[in-house]
N, C-alpha and C positions, 0 to 999 in steps of 0.2 A: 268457795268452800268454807266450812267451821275456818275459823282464825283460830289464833291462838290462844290457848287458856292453863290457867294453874290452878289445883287446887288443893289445898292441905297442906301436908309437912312435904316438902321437897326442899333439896338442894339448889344451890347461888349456881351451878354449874353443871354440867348437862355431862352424865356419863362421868361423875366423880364420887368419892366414897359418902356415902349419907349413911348416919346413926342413929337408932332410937337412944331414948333417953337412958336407957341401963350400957349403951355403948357396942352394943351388937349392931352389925351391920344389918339396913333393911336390902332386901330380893328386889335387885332390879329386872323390870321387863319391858323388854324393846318390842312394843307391839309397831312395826311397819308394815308397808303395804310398798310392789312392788320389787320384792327384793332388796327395801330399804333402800329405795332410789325415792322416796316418795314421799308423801305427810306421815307421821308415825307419832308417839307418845310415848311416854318413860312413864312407871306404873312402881311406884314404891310398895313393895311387898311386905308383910310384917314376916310372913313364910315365906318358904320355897312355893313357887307358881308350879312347879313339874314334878311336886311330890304326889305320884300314885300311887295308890296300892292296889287298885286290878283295875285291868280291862276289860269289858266284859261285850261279846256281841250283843244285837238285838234286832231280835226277828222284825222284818220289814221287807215289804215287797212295794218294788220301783214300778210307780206311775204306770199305767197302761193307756197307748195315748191312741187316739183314733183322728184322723186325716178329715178336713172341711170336706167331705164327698159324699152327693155331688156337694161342688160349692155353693154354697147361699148365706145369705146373712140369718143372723141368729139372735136369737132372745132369751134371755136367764134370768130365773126370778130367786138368787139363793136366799134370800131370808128364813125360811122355814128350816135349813139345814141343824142337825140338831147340835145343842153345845159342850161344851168340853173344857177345859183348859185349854191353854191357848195352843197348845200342841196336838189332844187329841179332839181338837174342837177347833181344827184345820181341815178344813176340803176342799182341794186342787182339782180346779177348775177345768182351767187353760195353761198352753204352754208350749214351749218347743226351748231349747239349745240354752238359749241366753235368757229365759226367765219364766218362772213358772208363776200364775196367778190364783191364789186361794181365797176364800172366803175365812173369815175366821168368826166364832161366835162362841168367845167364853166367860162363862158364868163362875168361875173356880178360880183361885191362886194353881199358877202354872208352879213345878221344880224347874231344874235349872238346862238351859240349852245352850246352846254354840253352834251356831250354823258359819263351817269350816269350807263351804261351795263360794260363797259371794256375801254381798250387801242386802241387809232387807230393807225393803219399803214397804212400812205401813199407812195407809191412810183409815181415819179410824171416820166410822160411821156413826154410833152412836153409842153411850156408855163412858166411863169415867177406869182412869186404872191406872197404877204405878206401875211404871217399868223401871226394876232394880237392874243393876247392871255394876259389873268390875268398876266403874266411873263414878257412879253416886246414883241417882233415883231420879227418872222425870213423871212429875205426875201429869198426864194425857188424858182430853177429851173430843170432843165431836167435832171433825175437823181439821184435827190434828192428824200433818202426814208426819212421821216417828222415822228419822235413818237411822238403823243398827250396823255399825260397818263388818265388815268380815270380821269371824269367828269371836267376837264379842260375849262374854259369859254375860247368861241375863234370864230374869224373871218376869212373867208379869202379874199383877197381882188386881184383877178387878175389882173397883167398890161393891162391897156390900149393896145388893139391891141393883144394882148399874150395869149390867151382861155389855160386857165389849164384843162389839160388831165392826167388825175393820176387814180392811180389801189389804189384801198382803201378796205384794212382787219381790219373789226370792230371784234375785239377778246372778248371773256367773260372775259378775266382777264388781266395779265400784260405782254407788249411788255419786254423781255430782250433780252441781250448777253448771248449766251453759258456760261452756268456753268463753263467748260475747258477754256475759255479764259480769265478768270480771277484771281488771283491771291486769297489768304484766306482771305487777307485784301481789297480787288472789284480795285487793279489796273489790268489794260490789260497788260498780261502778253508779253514776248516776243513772243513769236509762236503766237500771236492773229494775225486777218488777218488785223485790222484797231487797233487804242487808242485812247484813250483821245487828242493828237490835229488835230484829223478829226473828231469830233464832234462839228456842230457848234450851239451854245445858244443862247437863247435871249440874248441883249447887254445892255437894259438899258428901267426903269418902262417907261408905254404910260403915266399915270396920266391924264385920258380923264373924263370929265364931261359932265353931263345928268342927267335926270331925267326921269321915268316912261319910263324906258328902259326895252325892252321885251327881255328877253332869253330864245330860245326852248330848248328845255331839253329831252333826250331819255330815257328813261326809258322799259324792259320788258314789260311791262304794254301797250308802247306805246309811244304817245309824249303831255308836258305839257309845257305851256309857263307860265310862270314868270316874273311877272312883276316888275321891281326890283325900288325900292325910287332913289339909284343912279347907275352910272353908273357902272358895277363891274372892270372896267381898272384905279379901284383909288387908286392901291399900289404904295408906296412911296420906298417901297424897301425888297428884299426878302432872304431868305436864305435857302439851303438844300440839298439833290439832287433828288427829285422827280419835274422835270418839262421837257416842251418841248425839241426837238434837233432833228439837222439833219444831216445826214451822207449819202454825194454823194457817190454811185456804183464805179467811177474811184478812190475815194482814198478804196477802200477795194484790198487789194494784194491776188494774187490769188497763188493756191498751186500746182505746177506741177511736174511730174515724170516721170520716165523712164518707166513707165508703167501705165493702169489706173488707177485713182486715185478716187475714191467712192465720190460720194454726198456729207457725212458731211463735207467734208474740204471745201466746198465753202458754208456753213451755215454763215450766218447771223446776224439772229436770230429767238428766240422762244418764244411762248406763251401757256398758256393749251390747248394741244390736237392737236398742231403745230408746224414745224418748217417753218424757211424761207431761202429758197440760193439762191444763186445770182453766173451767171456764166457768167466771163466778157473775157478781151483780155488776151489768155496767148499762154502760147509756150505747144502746143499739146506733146502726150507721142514720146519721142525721142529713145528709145531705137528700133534698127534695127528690130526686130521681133513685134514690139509691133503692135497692131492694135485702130486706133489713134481714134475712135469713143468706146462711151459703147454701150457694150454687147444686146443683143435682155434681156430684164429684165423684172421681176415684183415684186414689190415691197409689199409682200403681208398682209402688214399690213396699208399701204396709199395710198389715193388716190392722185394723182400727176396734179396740175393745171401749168403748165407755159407760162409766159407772156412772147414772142417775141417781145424785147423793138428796138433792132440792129443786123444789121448782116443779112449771108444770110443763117444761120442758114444748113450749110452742110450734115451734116447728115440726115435731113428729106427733102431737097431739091426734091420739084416735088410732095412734098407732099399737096402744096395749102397754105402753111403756110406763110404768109406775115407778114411785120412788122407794130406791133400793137394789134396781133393774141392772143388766149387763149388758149392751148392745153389742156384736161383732158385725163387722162388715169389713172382709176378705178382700184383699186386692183382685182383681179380674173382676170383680162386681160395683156397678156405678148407682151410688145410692145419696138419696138427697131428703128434702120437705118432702112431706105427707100431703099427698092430693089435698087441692084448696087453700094450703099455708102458704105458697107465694104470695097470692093473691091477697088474703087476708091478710098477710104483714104490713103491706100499705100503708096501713092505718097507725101504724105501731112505729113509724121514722123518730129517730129522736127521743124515743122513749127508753125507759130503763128493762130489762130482764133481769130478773132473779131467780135465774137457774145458776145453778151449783154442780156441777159434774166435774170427773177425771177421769184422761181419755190416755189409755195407751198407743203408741203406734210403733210395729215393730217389725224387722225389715226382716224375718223371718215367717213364715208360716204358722199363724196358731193354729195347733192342736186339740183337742177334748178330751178331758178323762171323764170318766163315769158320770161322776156326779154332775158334768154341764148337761150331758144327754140326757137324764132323769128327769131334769129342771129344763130344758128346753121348751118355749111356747111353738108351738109348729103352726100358728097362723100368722107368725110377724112376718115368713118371708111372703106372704098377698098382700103387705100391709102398703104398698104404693100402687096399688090392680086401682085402676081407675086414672081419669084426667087431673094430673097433677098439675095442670094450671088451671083447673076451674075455680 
């Protein structure tokens, strides 16, 4: 997980009086996680953090989700979806219980949100953009998966000319690292695929002023705006390890063998009811008998979503699958190589792949909302009709 970090004006001691320079106490805030059984942060406020002046509802209607039926594997091309800020230039794909999967594609500076449900996980596909946040500012690009931990106040603000296009998992609870790549004490251990200095954090507080500043806010319920006295980017300086960070796809090292090597060693990371992997450049199974694609499989307790980020993705090659694509493949469905790609891998032992993909698998059922239906290709499920070992 983040380790620990400081930054700005805080106090020698944790949970003691800290003063600004005129002698007024700063607003402390205990952002934990867990019930404060857990990693959390001390957040030096120049204001009161819980000064409102209205609350205010706002119209929104909750996901309408439609059931894999009949079951079959599926294909989604969202690129074309049109853009927005980063809010209303969200389109929810996939999903069920413990994490819903959108498409984002924004060309605007977002206002401010807090998603009060879970943790988000972005992986950003292409485009450049500051995400300002109660913590300080990371600037993100192609590559970059972005954790925003629960109810985290944040902006994002894309470069001029650069439309952020990112795969966004709003989870019900917390973004981590594998349990096994950490140490008793939460260092990254050696065998982890990334550590601690490929994680990059915010650098330093915004200290922004305002007044009668609105923050949308997500809630199960739906969405409420918040009107806040100032503006909430008025930390002077923070401590802990509950906040934002980013960690680009090319620094994770990837695990290869003499033979193949199973899905968890390219994990990522997990959340309840999910994990996340990511399979980037590496040197394919080398040993002479090995057959350098996985197996025709089914994974029969997840459903299996992956994003084709790079690459020309070989083994399903002819299958329709472009870069930018959504693959689902439903548990109860045994899906593998593209008729001819056994065979043809042969040749390929020992050599490198430079596909780039991020594969969800989640031990629930995904669902579809509208916009996967729209966007569905209705010839990927013929796409293995023929002799798959010729």
């Amino acid at each position: 997980m983040p380790y620990f970090m400081q930054l700005g004006d805080v106090p020698r001691k944790r949970f003691s009086q800290h003063r600004k320079p005129d002698g007024s106490l700063y607003a402390t805030e205990v952002m934990g996680e867990e019930g404060f059984s857990a990693d959390f942060s001390l957040l030096f406020h120049q204001h009161s953090p819980s000064d409102l002046l209205r609350c205010e509802a706002v119209d929104s209607s909750p996901t309408q989700w439609l059931p894999n039926q009949p079951l079959q594997p599926r294909l989604f091309n969202p690129q074309a979806l049109p853009a927005g800020d980063a809010f209303s230039g969200r389109h929810v794909l996939l999903g069920n219980a413990d994490v819903s999967v959108a498409w984002v594609h924004a060309d605007q500076p977002s206002g401010l949100h807090r998603n009060a449900i879970g943790d988000e996980l972005w992986f950003v596909h292409e485009g450049e953009a500051t995400l300002e946040t109660v913590f300080g500012s990371l600037t993100v690009g192609a590559g970059d998966y972005v954790v925003i931990p629960k109810a985290v106040t944040h902006a994002w603000l894309p470069q001029p000319g650069k439309s952020l296009r990112a795969l966004l998992f709003e989870t019900s609870g917390h973004v981590r690292s594998p349990a096994r790549y950490l140490s008793d004490t939460g260092q990254y251990l050696q065998v982890a695929p990334y550590s601690e200095p490929d994680l990059r954090r915010p650098t330093a507080p915004l200290l922004r002023e305002g007044s009668a500043v609105p923050v949308l806010v997500k809630t199960r319920h739906g969405l409420t705006r918040h009107v806040m006295a100032r503006h909430p980017f008025d930390v002077a300086g923070w401590f802990g390890c509950n906040y934002p960070f980013a960690l680009n796809i090319a620094d994770f090292s990837p695990v290869s063998g003499s033979f193949h090597r199973p899905p968890p060693v390219h994990q990522v990371f997990e959340a309840p009811g999910l994990v996340l992997c990511n399979f980037v450049p590496r040197v394919l199974d080398y040993d002479p008998r090995a057959v350098p694609l996985p197996s025709f499989h089914s994974n029969v307790d997840s459903d299996e979503l992956i994003f084709y980020a790079e690459g020309n993705f070989f083994s399903r090659k002819g299958a329709g699958i472009a870069r930018g694509a959504l693959s689902l493949h439903p548990a109860g469905h045994i899906h593998g190589p593209h008729p001819g790609a056994v065979e043809g891998s042969l040749t390929r032992i020992g050599q490198r792949t430079e596909e780039v993909a991020v594969m969800l698998d989640t031990f629930q059922p995904l669902q579809m909302a509208a916009p996967a239906v729209a966007l569905e290709d209705a010839r990927y499920v013929h796409s293995w009709h023929g002799d798959s070992h010729a």
